[in-house]
Structures are given as structure tokens and as C-alpha cells.
C-alpha positions as CSV (number, residue, x, y, z in Angstrom):
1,X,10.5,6.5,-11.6
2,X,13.3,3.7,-11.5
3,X,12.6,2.8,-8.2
4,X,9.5,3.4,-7.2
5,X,6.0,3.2,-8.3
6,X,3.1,5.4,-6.8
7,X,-0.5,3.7,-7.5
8,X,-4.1,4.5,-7.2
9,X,-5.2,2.5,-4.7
10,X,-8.9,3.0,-4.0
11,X,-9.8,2.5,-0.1
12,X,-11.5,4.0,3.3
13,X,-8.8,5.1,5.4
14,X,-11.1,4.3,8.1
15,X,-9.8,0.6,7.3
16,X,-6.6,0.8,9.3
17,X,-8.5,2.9,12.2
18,X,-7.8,0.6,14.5
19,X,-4.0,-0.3,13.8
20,X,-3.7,3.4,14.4
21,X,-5.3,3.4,17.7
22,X,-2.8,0.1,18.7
23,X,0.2,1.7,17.7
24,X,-0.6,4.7,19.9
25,X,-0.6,2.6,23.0
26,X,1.6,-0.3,22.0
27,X,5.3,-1.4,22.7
28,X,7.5,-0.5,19.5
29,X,10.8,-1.9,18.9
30,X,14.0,-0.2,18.6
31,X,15.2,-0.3,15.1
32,X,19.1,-1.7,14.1
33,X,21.3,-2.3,10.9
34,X,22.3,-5.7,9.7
35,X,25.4,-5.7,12.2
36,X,23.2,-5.0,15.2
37,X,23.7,-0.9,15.5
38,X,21.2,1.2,16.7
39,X,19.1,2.7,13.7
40,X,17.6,5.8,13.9
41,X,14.2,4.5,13.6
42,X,11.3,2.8,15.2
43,X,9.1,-0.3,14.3
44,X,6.0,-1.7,15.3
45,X,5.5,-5.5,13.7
46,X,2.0,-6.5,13.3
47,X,0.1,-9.4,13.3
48,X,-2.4,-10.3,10.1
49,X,-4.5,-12.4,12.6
50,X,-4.9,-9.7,14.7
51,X,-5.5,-7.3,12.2
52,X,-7.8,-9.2,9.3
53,X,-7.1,-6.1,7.1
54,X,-3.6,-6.7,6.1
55,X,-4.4,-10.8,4.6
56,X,-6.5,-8.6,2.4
57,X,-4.0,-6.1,1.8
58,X,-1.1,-8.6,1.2
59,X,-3.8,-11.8,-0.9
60,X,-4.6,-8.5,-3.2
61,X,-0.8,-7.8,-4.2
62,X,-1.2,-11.2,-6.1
63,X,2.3,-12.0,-4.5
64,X,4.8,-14.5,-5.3
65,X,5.8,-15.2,-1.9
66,X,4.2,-16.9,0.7
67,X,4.9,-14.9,4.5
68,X,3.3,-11.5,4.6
69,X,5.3,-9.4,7.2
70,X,3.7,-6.0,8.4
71,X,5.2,-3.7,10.4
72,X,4.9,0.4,11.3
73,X,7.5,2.4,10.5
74,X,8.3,5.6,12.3
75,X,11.2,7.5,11.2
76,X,12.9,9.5,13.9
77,X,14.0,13.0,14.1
78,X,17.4,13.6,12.4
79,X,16.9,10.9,10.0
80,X,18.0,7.5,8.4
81,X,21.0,8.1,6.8
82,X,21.7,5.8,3.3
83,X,21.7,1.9,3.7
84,X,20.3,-0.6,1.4
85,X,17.9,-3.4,2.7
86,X,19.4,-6.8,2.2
87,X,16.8,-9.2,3.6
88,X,14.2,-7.8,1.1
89,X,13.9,-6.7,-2.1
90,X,11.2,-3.8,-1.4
91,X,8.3,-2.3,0.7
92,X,5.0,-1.7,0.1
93,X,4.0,1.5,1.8
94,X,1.0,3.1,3.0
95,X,0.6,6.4,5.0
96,X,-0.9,6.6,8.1
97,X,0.1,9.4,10.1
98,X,2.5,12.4,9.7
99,X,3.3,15.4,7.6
100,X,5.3,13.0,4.7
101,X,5.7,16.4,2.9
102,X,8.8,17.6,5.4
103,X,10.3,13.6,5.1
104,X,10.7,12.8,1.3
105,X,12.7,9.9,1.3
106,X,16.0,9.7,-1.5
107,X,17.5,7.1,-3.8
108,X,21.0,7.4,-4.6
109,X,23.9,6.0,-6.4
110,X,27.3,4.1,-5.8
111,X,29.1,7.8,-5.4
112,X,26.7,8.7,-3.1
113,X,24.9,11.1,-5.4
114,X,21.0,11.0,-5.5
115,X,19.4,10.2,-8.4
116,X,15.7,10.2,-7.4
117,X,12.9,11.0,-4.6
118,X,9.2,10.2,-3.8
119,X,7.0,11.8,-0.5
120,X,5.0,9.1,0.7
121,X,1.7,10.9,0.6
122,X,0.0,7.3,-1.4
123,X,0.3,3.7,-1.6
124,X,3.6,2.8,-3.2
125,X,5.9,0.3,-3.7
126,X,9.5,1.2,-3.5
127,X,13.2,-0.8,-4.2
128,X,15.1,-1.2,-1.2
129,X,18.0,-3.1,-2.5
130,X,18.9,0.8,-4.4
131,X,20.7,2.7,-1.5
132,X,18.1,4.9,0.2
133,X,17.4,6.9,3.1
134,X,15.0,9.1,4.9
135,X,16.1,13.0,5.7
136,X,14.6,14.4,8.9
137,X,14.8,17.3,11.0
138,X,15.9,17.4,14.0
139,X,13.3,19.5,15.2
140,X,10.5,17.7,13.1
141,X,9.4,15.1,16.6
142,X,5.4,14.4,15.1
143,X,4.4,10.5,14.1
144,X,6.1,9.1,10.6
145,X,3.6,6.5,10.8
146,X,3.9,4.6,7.7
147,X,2.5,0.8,7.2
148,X,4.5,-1.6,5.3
149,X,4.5,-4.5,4.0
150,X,8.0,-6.6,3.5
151,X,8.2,-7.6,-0.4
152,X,9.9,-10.8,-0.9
153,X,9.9,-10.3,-4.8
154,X,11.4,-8.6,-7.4
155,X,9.7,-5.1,-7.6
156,X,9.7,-4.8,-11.2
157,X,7.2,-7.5,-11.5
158,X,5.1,-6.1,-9.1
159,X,5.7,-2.8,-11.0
160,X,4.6,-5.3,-14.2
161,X,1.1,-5.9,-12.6
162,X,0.7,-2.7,-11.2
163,X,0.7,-1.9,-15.3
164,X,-1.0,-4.8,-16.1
165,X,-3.7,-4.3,-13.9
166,X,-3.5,-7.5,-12.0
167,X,-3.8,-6.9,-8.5
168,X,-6.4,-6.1,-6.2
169,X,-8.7,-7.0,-8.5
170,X,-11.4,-9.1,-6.4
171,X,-10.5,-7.8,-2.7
172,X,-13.4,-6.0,-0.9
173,X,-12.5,-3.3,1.1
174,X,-8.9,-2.2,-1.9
175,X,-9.5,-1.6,-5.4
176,X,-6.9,-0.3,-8.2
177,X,-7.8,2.5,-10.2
178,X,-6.4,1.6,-13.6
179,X,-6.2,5.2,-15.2
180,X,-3.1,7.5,-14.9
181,X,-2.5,8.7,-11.4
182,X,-3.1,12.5,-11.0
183,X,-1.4,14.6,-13.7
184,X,-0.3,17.4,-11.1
185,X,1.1,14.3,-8.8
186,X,2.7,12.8,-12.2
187,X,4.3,16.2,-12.7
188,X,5.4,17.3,-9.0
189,X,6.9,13.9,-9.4
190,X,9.0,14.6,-12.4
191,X,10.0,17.6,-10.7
192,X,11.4,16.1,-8.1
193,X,13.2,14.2,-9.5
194,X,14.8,16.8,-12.1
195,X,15.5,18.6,-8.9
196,X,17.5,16.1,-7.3
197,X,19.4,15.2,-10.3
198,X,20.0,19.0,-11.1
199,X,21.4,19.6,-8.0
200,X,25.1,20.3,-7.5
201,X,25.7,20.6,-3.2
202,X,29.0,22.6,-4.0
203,X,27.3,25.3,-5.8
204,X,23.5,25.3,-4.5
């Protein structure tokens, strides 16, 4: 797992109730690329003074950065096609709402050939600066809901405290489980991954 780390992050889903119920009535913006095309996906920003939840979320991650940003992302049907984020250098991601099973999302590399894949059915913290994108089907119109928080710092050091054991440590309603995430999600992992980087698209 290069670039991405799933986690065992310990916490009532019933926490982010009502952010669900807001996004189901609220105004979500259009998504667009760097040079100001429409991108195939949707985005709700959201406001830690509304919701209380998400300083907890974010003062847990034991960040270097100072500006939590939170917003809902919801893929939409047919896809994001590869792109790189270049005003970040990750997401923190937490379902919400969807089957994440049918949308695994893809990392690949400079020849366009992927190299690794995560379903975002946990917490995780993922690379965006590695070219990436979402695979939908067309016919797949349900919510992608997915919270996320904008990570102004090097992943790998989060990944480093993650190890370490460092964050979350003293926040009420999130606690890190420290021992080794599920073995069959560690191994439907792996498989995943030696699928993608087995698989040749002229002969499968």
C-alpha cells in the first residue's frame, strides 16, 4: 500500500448523522479541474463551526497544518477519469453513503498503467499528488457520499503516526485501534492490488 493507508478508526457512525441529513437537502457545487473544466463530480464544502464534529475529527489527526477544509464528495456516474491533485498533498476519507464496493478508486503510473487500488469501505488516508481516478458506471446513479478532509501535509508522515500510534489519541467521540486492521481486509487488499498489477488490458 504505497499510497494509501486504511486505519482502525473506532467511532459511532451516528456522529456525522446530521451532516448526512444536510447534504440531502443542501446546495452542492459543481466540481472542475485546475483549468476551470467541468469535472465529473460533485462537492458539498462544510463548515467545522457548523458542524463541531469535524474540529474533533481534524485536532485528532495531530496535523501539521493549520486550515481544516471539509467537504462531501460525490462521484458521478461514468466516472473521474485520472488527474492528480495539485493544491493538496492528500485526503482523509470517511464513508458515508453508497455501495463503495461498485467504485474502487485506482492509482496509476506515468504510462498510464495502474499500479494499485483501495474501496473506500473505512477511514483512510490516500496520496493525491499520485495520478488517480474513480471508475463509475454509468448506470450506477445511487449517493458516493464520502467525507473528506483536505491534507495539507505530506502523507507519509501521517502514514508515520498512523504507525506510531499518535493520533486520535485524547479525542472523545474517535479512537485509533492500534492492532492490525482485519486480516481478511489486509488480504482482500493485497489482492487487489496483485490484480491490478497482473492485469494486461490487451489480453484480459
Amino acid at each position: 500500500m504505497w499510497y494509501h493507508r486504511k486505519f482502525n478508526l473506532q467511532y459511532d457512525k451516528n456522529v456525522f448523522n446530521e451532516i448526512i441529513e444536510y447534504a440531502k437537502t443542501a446546495e452542492w457545487k459543481q466540481g472542475y479541474d485546475q483549468n476551470g473544466l467541468l469535472w465529473n463530480v460533485e462537492e458539498l464544502p462544510l463548515d467545522p463551526k457548523q458542524f463541531p464534529i469535524l474540529n474533533e475529527l481534524y485536532e485528532g489527526l495531530n496535523a501539521e497544518f493549520k486550515r481544516p477544509s471539509f467537504f462531501i464528495s460525490n462521484v458521478k456516474p461514468g466516472g473521474l477519469v485520472n488527474h492528480i491533485d495539485h493544491n493538496k498533498w492528500g485526503n482523509l476519507g470517511i464513508p458515508l453513503l453508497g455501495d463503495f464496493e461498485k467504485t474502487p478508486q485506482f492509482f496509476y503510473d506515468q504510462f498510464n498503467h495502474p499500479v494499485e487500488s483501495f474501496i473506500v469501505d473505512s477511514p483512510i488516508i490516500f496520496n493525491t499528488r499520485m495520478l488517480h481516478a474513480v471508475p463509475r458506471d454509468i448506470k450506477e446513479t445511487g449517493p458516493r457520499w464520502i467525507l473528506m478532509m483536505d491534507l495539507f501535509e505530506w502523507v507519509d508522515k501521517l502514514f508515520a503516526k498512523i504507525d506510531n500510534g499518535t493520533i486520535w489519541n485524547d479525542t472523545e467521540n474517535f479512537k485509533i485501534d492500534d492492532r492490525k486492521e482485519i486480516t481478511i481486509e489486509n488480504a482482500r487488499t493485497r489482492l487487489e492490488q496483485m490484480s491490478v498489477l497482473t492485469h494486461n488490458p490487451i489480453t484480459d
